[in-house]
TIVOZA-638617 format. One record per residue: residue number from 0; x, y, z of N, C-alpha, C, O in turn. Coordinates in pm, 1 decimal, always signed. Example, Ala and Ser with C-alpha at 12.3 -4.5 7.8 and 13.67 -1.06 7.14 Angstrom:
BEGIN
0:+1319.0:-569.0:+780.0:+1230.0:-450.0:+780.0:+1320.0:-330.0:+780.0:+1423.6:-331.9:+846.5
1:+1285.0:-225.0:+708.0:+1367.0:-106.0:+714.0:+1290.0:+3.0:+787.0:+1340.9:+113.8:+803.9
! end
This chain:
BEGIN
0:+2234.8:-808.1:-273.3:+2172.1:-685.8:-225.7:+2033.4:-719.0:-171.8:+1959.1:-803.1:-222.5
1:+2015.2:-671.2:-102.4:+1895.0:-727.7:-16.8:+1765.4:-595.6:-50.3:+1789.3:-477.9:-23.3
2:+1651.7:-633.6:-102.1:+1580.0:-547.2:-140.4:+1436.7:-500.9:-21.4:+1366.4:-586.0:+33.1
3:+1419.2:-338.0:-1.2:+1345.4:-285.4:+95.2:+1261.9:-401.4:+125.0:+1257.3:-493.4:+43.3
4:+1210.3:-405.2:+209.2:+1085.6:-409.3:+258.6:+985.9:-254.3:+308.1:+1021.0:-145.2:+353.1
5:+868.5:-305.8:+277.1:+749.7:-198.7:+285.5:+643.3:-239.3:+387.8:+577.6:-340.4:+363.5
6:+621.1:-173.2:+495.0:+512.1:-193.2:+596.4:+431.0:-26.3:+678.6:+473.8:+84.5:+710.8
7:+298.2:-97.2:+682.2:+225.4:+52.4:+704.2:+297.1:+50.8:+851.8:+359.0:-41.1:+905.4
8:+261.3:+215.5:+911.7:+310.4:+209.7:+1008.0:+230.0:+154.9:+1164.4:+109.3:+154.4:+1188.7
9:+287.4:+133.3:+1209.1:+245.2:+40.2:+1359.1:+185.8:+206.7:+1415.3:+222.2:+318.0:+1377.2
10:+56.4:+157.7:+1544.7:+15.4:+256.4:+1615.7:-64.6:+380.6:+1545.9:-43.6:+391.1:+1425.1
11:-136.3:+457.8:+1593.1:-208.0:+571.3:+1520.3:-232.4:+550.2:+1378.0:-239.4:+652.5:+1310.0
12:-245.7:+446.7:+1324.0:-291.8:+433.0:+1183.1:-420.4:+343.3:+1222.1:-415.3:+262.6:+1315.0
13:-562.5:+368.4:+1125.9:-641.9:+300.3:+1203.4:-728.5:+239.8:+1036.1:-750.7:+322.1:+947.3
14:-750.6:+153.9:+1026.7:-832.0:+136.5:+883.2:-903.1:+68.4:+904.3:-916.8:+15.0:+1014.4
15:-988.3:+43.1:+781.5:-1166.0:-61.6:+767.5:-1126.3:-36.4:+579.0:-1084.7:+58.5:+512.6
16:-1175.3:-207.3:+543.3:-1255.3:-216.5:+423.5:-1351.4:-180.5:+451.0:-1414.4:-210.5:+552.4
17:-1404.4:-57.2:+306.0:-1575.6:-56.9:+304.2:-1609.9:-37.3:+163.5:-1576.4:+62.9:+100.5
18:-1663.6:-114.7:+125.2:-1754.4:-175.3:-37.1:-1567.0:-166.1:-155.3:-1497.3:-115.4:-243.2
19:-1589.0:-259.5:-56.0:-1399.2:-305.6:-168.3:-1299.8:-207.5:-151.7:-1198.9:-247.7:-209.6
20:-1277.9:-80.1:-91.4:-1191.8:-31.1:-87.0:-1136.5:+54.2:+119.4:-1203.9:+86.1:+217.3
21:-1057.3:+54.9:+102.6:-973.8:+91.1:+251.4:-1004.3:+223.3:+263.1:-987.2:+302.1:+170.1
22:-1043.8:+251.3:+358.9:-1050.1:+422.6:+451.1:-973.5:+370.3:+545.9:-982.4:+260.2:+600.2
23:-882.4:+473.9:+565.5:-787.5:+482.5:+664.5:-776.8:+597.9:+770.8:-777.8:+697.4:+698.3
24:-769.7:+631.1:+866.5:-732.7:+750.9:+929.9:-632.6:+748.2:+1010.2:-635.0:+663.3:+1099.3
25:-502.7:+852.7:+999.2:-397.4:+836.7:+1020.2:-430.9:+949.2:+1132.1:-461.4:+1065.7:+1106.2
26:-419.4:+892.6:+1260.6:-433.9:+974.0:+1402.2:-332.8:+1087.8:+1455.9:-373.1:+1183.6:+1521.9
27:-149.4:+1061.0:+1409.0:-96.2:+1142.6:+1407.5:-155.4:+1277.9:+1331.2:-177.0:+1370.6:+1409.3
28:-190.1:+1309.1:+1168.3:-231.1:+1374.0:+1154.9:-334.1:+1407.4:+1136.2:-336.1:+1510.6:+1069.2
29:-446.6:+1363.8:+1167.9:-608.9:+1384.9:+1201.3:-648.1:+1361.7:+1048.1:-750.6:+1415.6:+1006.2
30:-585.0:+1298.2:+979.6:-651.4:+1294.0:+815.7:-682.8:+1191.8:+783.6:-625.7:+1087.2:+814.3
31:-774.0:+1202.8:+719.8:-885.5:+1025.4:+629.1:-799.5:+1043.5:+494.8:-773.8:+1149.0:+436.7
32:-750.0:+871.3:+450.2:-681.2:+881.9:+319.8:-814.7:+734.1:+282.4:-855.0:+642.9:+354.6
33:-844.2:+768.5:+154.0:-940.7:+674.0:+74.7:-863.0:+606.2:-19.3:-811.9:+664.1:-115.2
34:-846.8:+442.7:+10.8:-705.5:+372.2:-114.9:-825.5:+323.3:-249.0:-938.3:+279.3:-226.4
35:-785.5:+337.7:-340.2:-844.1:+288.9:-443.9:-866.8:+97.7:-464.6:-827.5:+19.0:-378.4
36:-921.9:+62.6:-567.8:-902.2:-101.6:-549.7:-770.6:-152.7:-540.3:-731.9:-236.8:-459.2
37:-688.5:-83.4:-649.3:-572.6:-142.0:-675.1:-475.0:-127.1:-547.5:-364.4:-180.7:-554.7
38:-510.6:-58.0:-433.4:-395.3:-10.2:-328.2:-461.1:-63.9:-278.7:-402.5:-165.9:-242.3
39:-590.0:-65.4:-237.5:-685.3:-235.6:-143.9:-609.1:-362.9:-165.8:-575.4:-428.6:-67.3
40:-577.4:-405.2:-293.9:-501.9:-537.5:-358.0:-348.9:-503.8:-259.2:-276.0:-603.0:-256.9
41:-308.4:-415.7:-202.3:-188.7:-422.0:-174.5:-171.0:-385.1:-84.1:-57.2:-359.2:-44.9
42:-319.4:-361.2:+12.9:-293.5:-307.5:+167.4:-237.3:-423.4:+277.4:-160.6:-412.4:+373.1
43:-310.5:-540.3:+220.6:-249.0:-659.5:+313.0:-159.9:-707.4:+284.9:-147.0:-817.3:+339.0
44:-47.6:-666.8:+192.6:+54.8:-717.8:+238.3:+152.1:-607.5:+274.6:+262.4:-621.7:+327.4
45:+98.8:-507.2:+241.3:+165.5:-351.3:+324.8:+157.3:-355.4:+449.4:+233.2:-288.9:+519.9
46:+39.4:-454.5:+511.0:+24.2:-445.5:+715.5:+123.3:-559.9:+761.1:+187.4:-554.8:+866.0
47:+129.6:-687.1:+649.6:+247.8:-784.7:+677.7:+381.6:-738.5:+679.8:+457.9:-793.1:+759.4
48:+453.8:-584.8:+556.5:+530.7:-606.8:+483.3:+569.2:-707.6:+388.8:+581.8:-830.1:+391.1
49:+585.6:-603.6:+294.2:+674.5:-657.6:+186.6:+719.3:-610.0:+62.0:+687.3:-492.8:+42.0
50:+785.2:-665.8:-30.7:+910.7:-617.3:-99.0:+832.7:-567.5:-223.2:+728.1:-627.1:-248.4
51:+868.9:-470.2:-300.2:+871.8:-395.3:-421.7:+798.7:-505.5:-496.5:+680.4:-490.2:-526.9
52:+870.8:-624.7:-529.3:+866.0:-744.4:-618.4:+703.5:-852.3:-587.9:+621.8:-909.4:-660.2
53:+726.7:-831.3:-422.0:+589.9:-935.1:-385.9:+458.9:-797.2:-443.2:+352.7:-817.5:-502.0
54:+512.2:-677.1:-403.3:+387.6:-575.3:-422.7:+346.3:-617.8:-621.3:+246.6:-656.9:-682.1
55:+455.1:-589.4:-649.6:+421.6:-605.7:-825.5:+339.0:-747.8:-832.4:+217.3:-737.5:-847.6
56:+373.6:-828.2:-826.2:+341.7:-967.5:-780.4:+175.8:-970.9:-803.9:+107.1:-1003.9:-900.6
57:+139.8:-914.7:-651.9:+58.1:-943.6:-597.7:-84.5:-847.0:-698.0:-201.9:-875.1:-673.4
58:-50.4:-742.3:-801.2:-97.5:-621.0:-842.3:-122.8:-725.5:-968.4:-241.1:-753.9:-987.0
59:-32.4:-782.0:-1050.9:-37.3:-879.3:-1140.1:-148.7:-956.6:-1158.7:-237.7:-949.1:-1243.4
60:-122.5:-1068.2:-1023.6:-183.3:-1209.2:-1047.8:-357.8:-1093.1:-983.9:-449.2:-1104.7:-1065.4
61:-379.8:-1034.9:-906.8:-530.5:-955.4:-888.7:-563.3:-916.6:-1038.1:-627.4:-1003.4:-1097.3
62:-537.8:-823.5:-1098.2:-545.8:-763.7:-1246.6:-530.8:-784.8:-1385.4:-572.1:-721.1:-1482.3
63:-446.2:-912.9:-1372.2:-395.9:-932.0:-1497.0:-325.1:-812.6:-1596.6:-360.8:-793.7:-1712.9
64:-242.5:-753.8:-1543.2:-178.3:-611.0:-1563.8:+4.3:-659.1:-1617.0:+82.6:-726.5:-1550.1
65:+21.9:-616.0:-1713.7:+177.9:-600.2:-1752.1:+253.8:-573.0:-1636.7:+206.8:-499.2:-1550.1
66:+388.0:-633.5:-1622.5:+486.5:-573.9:-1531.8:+487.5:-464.0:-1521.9:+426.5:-416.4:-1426.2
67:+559.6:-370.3:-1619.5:+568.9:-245.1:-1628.6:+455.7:-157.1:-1523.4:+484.1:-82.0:-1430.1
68:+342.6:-189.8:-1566.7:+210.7:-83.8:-1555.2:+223.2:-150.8:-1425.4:+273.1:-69.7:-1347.3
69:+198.4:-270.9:-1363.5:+214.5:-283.4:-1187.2:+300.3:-238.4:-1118.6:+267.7:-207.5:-1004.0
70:+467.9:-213.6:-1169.9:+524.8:-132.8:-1139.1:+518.4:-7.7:-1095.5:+547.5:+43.7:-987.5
71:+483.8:+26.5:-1177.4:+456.8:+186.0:-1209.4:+317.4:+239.0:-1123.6:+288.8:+358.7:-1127.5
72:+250.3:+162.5:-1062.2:+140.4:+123.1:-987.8:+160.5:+92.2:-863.4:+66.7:+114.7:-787.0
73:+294.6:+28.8:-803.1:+322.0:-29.0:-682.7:+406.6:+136.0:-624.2:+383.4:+204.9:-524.8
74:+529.5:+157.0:-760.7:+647.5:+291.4:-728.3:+475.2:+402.7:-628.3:+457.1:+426.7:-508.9
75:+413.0:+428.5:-719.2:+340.1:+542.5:-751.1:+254.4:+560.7:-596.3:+229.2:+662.3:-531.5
76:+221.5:+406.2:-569.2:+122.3:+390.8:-461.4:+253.7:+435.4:-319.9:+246.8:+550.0:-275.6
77:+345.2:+355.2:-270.7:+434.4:+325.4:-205.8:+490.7:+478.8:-191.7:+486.5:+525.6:-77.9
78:+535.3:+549.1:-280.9:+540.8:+708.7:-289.2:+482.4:+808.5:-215.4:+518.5:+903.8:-146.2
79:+338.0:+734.9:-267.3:+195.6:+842.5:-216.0:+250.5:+813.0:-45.7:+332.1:+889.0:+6.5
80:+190.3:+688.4:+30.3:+196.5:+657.0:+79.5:+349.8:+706.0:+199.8:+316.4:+740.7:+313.0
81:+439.0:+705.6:+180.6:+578.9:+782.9:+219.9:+598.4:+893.1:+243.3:+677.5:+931.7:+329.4
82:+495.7:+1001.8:+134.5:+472.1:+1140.5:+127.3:+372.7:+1130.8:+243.2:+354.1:+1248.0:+276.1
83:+300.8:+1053.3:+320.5:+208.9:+1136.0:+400.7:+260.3:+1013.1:+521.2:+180.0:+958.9:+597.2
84:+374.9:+990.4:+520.0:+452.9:+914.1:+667.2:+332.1:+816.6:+721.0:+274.6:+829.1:+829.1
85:+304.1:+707.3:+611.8:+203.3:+604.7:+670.6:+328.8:+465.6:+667.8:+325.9:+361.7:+733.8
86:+427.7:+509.2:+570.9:+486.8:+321.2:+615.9:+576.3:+370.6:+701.1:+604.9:+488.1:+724.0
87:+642.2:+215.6:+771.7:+719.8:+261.3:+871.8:+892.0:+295.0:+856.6:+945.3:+272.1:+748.0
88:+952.0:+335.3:+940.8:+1109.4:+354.9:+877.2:+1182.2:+259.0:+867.1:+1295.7:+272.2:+821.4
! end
């Protein structure tokens, strides 16, 4: 079984790091979204894509955080993120 891949979406998405964390403004709908550190830790590989597993991964080895809780951290972010049509289809 071949597992998703996750990538922000191409075009009208426009972002900047500023003092460790991502402002984004999504041009389709004229709105500023502010990512926290932990969704900063996981914006670059959200502009590469990538999988559920590299996101947990990557939330881990930054934090030193239990599976579970990066999980539950990657679901939660990736969610948010879906609800306001920033990754791509």
């Amino acid at each position: 079984m071949n597992e998703r891949s996750y990538r922000l979406r191409d075009g009208e998405l426009e972002w900047r790091e500023v003092e460790g964390e991502i402002v984004a403004l999504d041009l389709r709908a004229s709105t500023y979204l502010s990512v926290n550190k932990a969704g900063t830790a996981l914006w670059p590989h959200l502009t590469a894509g990538a999988s559920r597993d590299e996101l947990v991964t990557a939330l881990i080895s930054r934090y030193d955080v239990d599976v579970e809780a990066a999980t539950r951290d990657v679901d939660a972010f990736v969610q948010a993120l879906e609800a306001k049509g920033l990754l791509a289809s």
